[in-house]
C-alpha positions in Angstrom: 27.5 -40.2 29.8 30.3 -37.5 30.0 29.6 -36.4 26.5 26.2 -35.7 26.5 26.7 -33.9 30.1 29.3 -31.8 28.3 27.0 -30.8 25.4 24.1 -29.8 27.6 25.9 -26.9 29.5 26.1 -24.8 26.2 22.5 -24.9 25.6 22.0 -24.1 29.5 23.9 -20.9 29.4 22.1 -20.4 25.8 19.1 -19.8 27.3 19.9 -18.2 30.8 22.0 -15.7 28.5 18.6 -14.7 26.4 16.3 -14.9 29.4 19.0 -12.1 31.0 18.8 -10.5 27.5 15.1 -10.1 28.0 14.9 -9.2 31.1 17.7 -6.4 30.5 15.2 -5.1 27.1 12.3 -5.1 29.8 13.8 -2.8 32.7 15.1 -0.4 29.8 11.4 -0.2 28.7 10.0 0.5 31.9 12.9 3.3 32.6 12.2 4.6 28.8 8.7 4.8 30.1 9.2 6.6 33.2 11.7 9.1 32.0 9.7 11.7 30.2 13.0 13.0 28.4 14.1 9.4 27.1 13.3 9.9 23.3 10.1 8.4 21.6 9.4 6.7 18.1 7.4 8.7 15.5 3.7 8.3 15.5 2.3 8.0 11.7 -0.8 9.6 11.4 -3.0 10.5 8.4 -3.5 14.3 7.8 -6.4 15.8 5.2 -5.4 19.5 4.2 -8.6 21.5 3.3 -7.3 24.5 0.9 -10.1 27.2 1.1 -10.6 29.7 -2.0 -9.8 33.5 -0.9 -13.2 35.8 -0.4 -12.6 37.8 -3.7 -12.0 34.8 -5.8 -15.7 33.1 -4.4 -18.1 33.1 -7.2 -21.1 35.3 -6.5 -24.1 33.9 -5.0 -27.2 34.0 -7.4 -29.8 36.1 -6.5 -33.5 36.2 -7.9 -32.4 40.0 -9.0 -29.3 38.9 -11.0 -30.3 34.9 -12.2 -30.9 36.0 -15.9 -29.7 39.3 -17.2 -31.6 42.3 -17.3 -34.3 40.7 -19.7 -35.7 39.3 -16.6 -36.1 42.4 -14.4 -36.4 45.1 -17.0 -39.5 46.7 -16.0 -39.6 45.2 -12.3 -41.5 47.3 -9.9 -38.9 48.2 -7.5 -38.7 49.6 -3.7 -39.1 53.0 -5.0 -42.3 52.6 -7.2 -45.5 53.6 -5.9 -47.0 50.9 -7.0 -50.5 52.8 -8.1 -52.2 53.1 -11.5 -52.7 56.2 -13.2 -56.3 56.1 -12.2 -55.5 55.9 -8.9 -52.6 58.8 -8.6 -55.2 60.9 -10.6 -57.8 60.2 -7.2 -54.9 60.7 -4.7 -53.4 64.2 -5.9 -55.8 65.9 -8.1 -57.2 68.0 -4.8 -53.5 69.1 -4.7 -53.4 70.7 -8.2 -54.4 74.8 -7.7 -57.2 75.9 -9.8 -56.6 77.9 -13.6 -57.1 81.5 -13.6 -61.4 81.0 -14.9 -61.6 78.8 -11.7 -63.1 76.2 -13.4 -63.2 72.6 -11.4 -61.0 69.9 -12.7 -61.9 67.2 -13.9 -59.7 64.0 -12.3 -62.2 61.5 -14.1 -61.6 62.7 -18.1 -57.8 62.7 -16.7 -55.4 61.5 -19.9 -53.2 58.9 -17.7 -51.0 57.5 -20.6 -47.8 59.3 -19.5 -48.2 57.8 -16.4 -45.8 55.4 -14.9 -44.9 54.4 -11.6 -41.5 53.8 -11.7 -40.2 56.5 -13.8 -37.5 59.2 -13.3 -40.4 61.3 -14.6 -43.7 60.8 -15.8 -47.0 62.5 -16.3 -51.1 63.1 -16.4 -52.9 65.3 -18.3 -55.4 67.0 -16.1 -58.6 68.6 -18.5 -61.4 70.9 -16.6 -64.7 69.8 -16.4 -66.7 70.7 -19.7 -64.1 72.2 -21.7 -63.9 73.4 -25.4 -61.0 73.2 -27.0 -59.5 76.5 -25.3 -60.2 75.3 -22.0 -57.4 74.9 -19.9 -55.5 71.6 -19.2 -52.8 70.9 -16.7 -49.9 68.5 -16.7 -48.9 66.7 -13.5 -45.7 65.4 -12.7 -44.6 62.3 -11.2 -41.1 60.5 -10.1 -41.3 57.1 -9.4 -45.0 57.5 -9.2 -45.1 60.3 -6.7 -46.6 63.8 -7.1 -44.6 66.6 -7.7 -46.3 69.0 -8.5 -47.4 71.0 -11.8 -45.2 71.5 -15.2 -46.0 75.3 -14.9 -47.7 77.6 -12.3 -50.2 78.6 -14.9 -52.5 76.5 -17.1 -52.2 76.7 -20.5 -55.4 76.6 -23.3 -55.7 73.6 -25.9 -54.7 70.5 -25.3 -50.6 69.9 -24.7 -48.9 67.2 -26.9 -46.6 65.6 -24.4 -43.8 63.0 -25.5 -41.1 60.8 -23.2 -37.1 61.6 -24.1 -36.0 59.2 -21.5 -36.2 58.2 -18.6 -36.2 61.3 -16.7 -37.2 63.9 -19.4 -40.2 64.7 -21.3 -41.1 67.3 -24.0 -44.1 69.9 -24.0 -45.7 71.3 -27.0 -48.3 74.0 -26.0 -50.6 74.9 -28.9 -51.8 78.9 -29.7 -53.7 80.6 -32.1 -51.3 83.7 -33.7 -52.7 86.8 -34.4 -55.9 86.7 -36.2 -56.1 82.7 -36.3 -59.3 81.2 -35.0 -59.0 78.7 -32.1 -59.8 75.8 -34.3 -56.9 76.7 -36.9 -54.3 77.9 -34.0 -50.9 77.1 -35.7 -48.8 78.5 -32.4 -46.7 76.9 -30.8 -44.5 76.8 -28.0 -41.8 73.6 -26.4 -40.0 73.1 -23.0 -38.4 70.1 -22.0 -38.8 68.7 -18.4 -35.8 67.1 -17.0 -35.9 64.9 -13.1 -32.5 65.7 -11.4 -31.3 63.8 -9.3 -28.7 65.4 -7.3 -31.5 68.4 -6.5 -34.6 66.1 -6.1 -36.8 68.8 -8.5 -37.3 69.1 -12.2 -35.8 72.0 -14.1 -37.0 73.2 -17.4 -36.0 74.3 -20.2 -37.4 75.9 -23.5 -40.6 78.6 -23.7 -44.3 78.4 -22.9 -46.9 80.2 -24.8 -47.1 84.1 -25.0 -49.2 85.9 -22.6 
């Protein structure tokens, strides 16, 4: 009965020593707890990094001006065109041209609208009198981005004007005269000025000769 009383007392003081053990790890816990400069553990977290792309490496947006080249838009109307047909700038601003030196009346309805073109640096309509031969007196209109400017020259000119487009902003006049002793219908005169939109000005300036007085 000794023996086994002997052998017992270890495993008693065994197990008081880990319950003090536990005890001890559970006040330091508490204190850990309460003292807010006792050091903590690291907390693991997961972390996503978004890299954004700097502004002047972004791809341009697409726009319904720039999708597919110039192909696309060549020819567009744009915000400066004045959107009318020759026909109808002929109605609008044929009051506004002055009336040739025989007075005769325009004639806005015979109007040769070909060089017309609303969206143009520069374009044109031929304006005839009403009943003319071929001496009458025509006039030539002129137009940027479809709105009137005014006349090529102060003074209308006999025979009928061959007008042809250098560019964009500039077209060519050929005024037809008989010389010295040639009938009207064999008039081998001639005379050319170029009409040139600028810009920076907002007029036309000319260059070249009209016919003789």
């Amino acid at each position: 009965m000794s023996t086994t009383s002997a052998r017992a007392v270890p495993h008693t003081a065994a197990v008081l020593a880990a319950g003090m053990l536990l005890l001890g790890t559970a006040l330091t816990a508490c204190s850990a707890a309460d003292d807010p400069d006792a050091p903590t553990a690291p907390i693991t977290s997961t972390q996503t990094t978004v890299t954004t792309q700097p502004a002047s490496d972004l791809p341009a947006p697409t726009t319904a001006e720039s999708h597919n080249g110039d192909d696309d838009t060549k020819g567009s109307p744009t915000d400066t065109c004045s959107g009318l047909t020759g026909d109808e700038a002929v109605a609008r601003w044929a009051s506004d041209v002055p009336p040739n030196a025989e007075n005769y009346p325009w004639a806005p309805a015979w109007a040769e609208t070909d060089g017309y073109d609303s969206c143009a640096d520069l374009s044109w309509i031929i304006l005839p009198i009403e009943g003319g031969t071929v001496s009458s007196p025509y006039q030539i209109m002129l137009f940027h981005d479809g709105g009137y400017l005014g006349t090529a020259t102060s003074e209308a000119y006999g025979f009928y004007p061959t007008v042809s487009r250098v560019d964009d902003a500039t077209i060519s006049v050929t005024w037809h005269w008989p010389r010295k002793g040639e009938s009207n219908a064999g008039a081998s005169g001639e005379s050319t000025a170029q009409f040139t939109w600028d810009a920076a000005t907002g007029s036309v300036a000319m260059s070249g000769e009209v016919p003789p007085v």
